[in-house]
C-alpha positions as CSV (number, residue, x, y, z in Angstrom):
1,X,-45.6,-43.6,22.9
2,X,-43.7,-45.5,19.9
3,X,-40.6,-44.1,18.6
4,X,-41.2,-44.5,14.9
5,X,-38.3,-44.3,12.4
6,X,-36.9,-45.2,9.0
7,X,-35.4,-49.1,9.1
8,X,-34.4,-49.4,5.2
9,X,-33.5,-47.3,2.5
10,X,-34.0,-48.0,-1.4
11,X,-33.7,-45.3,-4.1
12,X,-33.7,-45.4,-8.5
13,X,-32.5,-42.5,-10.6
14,X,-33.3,-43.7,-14.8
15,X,-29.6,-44.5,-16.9
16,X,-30.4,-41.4,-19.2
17,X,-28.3,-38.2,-17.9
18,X,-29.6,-35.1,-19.3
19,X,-26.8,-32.3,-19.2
20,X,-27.6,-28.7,-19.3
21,X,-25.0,-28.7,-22.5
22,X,-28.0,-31.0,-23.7
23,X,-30.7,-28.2,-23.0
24,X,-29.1,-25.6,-24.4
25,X,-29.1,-27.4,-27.8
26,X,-33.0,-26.7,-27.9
27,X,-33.6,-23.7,-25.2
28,X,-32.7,-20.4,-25.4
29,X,-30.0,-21.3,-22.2
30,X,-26.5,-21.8,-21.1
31,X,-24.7,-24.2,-18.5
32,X,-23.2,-21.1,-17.0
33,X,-26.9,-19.6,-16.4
34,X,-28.4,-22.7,-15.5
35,X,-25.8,-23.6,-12.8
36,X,-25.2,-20.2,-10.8
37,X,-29.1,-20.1,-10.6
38,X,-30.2,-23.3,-9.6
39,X,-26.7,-25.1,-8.8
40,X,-28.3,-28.1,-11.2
41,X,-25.4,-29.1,-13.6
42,X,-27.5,-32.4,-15.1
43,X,-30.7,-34.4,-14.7
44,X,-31.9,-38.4,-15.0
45,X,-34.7,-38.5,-17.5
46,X,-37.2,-41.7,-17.7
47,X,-37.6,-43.6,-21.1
48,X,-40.9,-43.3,-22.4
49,X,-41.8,-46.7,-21.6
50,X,-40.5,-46.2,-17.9
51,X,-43.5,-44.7,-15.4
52,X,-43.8,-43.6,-12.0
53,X,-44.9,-47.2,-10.8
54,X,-41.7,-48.7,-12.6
55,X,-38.9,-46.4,-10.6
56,X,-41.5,-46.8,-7.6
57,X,-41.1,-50.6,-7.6
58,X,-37.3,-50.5,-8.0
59,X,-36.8,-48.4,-5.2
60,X,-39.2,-50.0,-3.1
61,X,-37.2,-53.4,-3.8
62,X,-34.3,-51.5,-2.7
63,X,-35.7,-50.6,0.8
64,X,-37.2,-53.9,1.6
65,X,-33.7,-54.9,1.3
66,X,-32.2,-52.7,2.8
67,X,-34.7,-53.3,5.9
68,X,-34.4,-56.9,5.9
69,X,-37.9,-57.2,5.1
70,X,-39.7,-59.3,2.7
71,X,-42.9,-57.9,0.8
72,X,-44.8,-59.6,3.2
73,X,-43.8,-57.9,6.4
74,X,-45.4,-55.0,4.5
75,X,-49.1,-53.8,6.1
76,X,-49.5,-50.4,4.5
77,X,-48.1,-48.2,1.0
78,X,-47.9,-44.7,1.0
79,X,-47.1,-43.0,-2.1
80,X,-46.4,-39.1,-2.8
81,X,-46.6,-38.1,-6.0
82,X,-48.1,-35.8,-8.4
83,X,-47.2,-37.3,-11.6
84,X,-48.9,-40.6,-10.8
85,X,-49.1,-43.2,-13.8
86,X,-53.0,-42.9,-14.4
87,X,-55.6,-40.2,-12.3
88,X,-56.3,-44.0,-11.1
89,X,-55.5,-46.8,-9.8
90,X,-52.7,-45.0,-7.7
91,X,-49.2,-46.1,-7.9
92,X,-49.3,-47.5,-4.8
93,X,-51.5,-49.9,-5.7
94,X,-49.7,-50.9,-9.1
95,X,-46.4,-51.0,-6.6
96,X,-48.4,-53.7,-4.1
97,X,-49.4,-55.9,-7.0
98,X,-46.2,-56.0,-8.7
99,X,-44.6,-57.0,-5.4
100,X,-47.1,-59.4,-4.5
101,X,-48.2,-57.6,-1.0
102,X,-52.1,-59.1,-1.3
103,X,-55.0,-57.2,0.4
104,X,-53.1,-55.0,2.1
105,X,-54.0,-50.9,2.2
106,X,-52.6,-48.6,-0.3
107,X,-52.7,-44.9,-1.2
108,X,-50.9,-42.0,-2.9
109,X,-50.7,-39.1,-1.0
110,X,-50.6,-35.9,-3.6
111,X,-48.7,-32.5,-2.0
112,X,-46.2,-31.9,-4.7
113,X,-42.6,-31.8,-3.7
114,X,-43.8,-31.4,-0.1
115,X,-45.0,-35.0,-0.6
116,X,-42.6,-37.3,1.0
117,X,-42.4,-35.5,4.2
118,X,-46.5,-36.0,4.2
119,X,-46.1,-39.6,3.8
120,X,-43.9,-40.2,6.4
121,X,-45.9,-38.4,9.1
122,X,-48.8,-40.4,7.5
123,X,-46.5,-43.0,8.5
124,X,-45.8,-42.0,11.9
125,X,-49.6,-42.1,13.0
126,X,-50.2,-45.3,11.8
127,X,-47.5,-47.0,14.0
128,X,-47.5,-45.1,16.5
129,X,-51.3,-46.1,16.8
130,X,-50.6,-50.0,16.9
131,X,-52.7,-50.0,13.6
132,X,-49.5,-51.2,11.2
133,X,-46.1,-52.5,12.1
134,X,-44.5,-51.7,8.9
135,X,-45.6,-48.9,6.0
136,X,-43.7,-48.4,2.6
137,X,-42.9,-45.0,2.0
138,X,-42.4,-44.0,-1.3
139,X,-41.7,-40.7,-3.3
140,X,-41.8,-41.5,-6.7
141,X,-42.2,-38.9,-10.0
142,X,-41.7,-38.6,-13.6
143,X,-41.7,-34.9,-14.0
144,X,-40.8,-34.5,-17.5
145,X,-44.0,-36.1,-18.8
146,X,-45.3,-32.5,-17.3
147,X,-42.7,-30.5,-18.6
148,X,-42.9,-28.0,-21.3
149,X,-39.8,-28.8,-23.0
150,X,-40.4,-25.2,-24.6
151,X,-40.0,-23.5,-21.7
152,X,-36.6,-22.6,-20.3
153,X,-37.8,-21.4,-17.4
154,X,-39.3,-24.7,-15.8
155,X,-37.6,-27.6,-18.2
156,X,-34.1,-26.8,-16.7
157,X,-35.4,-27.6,-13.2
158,X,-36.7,-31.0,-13.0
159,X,-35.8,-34.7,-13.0
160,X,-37.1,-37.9,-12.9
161,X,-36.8,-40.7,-9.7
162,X,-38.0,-42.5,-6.7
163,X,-36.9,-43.1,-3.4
164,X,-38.2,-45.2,-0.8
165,X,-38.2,-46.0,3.0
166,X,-39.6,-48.6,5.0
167,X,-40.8,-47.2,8.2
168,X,-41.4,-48.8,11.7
169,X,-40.7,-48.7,15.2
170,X,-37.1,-47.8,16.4
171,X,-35.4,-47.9,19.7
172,X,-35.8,-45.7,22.6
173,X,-34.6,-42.1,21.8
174,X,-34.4,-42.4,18.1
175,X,-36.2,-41.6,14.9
176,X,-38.9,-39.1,14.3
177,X,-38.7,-36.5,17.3
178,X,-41.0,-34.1,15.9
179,X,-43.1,-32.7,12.5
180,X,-44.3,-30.1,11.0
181,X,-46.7,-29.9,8.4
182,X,-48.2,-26.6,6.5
183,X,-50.5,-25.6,3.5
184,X,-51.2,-21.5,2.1
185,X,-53.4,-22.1,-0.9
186,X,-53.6,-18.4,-1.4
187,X,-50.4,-19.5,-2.9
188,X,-51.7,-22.6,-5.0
189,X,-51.9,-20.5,-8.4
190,X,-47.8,-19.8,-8.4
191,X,-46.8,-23.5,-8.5
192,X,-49.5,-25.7,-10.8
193,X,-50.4,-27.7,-13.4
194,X,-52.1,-25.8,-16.5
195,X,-55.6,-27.5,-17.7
196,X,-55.2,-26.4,-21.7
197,X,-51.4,-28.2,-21.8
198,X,-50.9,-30.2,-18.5
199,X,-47.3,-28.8,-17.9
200,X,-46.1,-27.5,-14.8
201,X,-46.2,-23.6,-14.7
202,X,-44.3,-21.4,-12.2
203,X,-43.8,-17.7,-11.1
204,X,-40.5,-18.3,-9.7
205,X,-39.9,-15.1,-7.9
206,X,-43.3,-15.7,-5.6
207,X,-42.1,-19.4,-4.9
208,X,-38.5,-18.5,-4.3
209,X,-39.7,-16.1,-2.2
210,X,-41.9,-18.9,-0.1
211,X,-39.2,-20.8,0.0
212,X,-36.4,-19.1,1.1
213,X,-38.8,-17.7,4.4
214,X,-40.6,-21.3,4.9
215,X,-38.0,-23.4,4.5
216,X,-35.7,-22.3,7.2
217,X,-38.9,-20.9,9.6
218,X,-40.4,-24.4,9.2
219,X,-36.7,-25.8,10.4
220,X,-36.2,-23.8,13.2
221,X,-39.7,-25.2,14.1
222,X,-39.2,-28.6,14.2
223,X,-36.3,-28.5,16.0
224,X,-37.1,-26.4,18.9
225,X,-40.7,-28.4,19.0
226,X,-37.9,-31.4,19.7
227,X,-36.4,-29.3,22.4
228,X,-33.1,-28.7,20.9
229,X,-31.0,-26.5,19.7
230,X,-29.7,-25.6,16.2
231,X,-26.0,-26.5,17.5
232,X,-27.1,-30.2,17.8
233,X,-28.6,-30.7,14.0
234,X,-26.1,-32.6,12.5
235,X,-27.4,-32.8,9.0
236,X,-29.7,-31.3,6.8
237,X,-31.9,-32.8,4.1
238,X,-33.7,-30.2,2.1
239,X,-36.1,-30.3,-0.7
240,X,-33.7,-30.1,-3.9
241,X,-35.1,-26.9,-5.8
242,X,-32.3,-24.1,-6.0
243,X,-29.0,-24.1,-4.1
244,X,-29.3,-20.9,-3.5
245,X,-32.7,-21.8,-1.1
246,X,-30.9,-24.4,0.3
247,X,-27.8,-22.1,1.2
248,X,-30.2,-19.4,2.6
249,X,-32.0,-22.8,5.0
250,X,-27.9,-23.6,5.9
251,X,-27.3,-20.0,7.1
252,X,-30.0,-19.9,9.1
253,X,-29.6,-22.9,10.5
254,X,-25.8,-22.0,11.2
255,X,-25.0,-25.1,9.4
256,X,-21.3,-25.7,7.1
257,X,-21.7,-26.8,3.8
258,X,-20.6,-30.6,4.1
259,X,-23.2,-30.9,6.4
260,X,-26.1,-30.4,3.9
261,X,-27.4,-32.5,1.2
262,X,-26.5,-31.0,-2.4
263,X,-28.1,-33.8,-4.6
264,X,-29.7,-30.8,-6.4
265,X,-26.4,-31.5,-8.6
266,X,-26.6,-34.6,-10.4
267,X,-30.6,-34.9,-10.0
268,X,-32.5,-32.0,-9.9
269,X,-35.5,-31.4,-8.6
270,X,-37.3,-34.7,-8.8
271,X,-40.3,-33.2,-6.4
272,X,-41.7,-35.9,-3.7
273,X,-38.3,-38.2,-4.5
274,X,-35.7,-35.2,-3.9
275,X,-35.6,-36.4,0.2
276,X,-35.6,-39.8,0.0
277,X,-33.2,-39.9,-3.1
278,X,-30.9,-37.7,-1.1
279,X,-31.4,-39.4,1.8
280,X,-30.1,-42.0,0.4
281,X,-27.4,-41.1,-1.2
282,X,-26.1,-39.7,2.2
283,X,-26.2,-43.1,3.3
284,X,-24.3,-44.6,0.7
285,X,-21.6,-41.4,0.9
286,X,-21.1,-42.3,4.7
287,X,-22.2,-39.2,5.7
288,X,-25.6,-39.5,7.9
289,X,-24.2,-41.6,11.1
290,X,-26.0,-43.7,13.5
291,X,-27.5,-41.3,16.3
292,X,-27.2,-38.2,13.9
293,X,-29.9,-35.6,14.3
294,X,-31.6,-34.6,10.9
295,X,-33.5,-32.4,9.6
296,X,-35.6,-32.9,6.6
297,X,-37.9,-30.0,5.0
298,X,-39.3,-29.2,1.9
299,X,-42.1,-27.1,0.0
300,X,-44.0,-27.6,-2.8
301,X,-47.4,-26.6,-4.4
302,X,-50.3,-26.0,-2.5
303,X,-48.5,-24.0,-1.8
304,X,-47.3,-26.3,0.6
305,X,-44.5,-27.8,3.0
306,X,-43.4,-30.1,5.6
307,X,-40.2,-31.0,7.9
308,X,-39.3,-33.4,10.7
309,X,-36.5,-34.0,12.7
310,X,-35.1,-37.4,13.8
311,X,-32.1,-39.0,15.3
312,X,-30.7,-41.9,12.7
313,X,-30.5,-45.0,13.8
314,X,-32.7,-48.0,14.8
């Protein structure tokens, strides 16, 4: 069998910062509130005549890059996103005509913020397979074209973003070690879309609640699916929704502090681009190391979620 793993790494935040000083100029809210409940101190925000596509083709330039690739190399896209430009074409077709990859197959892959982690099992399948060599990864949103900027409860949580990875074959004992992928649509109606307005709505105790139990469960998972202990993770990149789901996923884990991913920060909750973005902004810190073991998880609507664990490296 293949080892299949991530060979380049390309992310795009938009120039606009957002602060929660900003939001409390038109919310009924406070920086104090916002922060010690989510741990989210500011957010990027896309210009109006910036899409999903156009952060998707940034970051995708990025990873190619990154990889050493060229747009050719390219035999498969796979985006994950639920705020796609259009209901269709998908973005990842608008991504492989803007960078010139002809004929080749391309799809978005919709699970919400759970969407990345699908993509690059999607991914993983393909390769391992000997149907592609090389598939662009790509989790790309504009969340506040779904936001109800009304609504304190949901327009404090979420940003705008892409990330993207190219994925291949590694060496010998490296990259994706094992997955996990899950869906309860008994819990689709506390994390959706409403039809009359088309902004997100959210019962946040039901999916803090989901989260807090699937997020570490689905962990523990992957890594003893891997055959190893929780003593030899050496990173973790969670989904970024609430610091205080990502502290409960640390504890049981038995993880410190500097050796999570708190992008949650400066970004917010940018949905299928919170991994990659903090992926790669791990990279660029200096803080995920060649032959590190990581663990990535997330959850999302559907209610869904998803995790893998991998040793770094190529």
């Amino acid at each position: 069998m293949k080892c299949v793993g991530i060979i380049g790494v390309g992310a795009y935040v938009p120039e606009n910062i957002v602060t929660n000083f900003d939001l409390a100029k038109t919310v009924d809210t406070n920086d104090e509130w916002i922060r010690s409940r989510t741990g989210i101190e500011e957010r990027r925000i896309a210009s109006d005549d910036m899409d999903t596509t156009d952060m998707a083709i940034i970051a995708a330039e990025n990873a190619l890059v990154n990889a050493a690739l060229d747009a050719s190399d390219i035999d498969l896209i796979l985006v994950a996103t639920a705020t796609p430009d259009y209901a269709f074409p998908s973005v990842a077709c608008l991504v492989q005509e803007a960078l010139g990859m002809k004929n080749i197959p391309a799809m978005d892959i919709s699970v919400a913020c759970s969407g990345f982690i699908y993509t690059l099992v999607t991914a993983k399948q393909f390769i391992e397979t000997n149907t592609y060599k090389n598939v662009l990864v790509i989790g790309s949103e504009k969340f506040s074209k779904i936001v109800d900027w009304n609504d304190r409860n949901t327009c404090i949580l979420f940003g705008d973003g892409a990330g993207a990875v190219v994925v291949s074959e590694v060496s010998d004992g490296k990259g994706i070690l094992s997955f996990e992928l899950g869906s309860d649509g008994a819990g689709a109606k506390h994390l959706a879309v409403c039809k009359e307005t088309n902004t997100v709505t959210m019962n946040g105790r039901e999916v803090y609640k989901f989260a807090v139990r699937q997020m570490p469960e689905s962990s523990l998972n992957v890594i003893n699916k891997a055959g190893l202990e929780k003593a030899e993770v050496d990173f973790l990149i969670p989904h970024q929704a609430n610091i205080r789901i990502i502290d409960a996923a640390r504890q049981k884990l038995g993880l410190k502090k500097e050796q999570v991913s708190t992008t949650i920060t400066k970004h917010g909750n940018t949905s299928a681009a919170s991994i990659p973005l903090a992926l790669h902004s791990e990279i660029q810190n200096g803080r995920v190391k060649d032959n590190d073991i990581i663990v990535m998880v997330g959850f999302g609507g559907g209610l869904s979620w998803g995790s893998v664990v991998l040793r770094w490296g190529k």
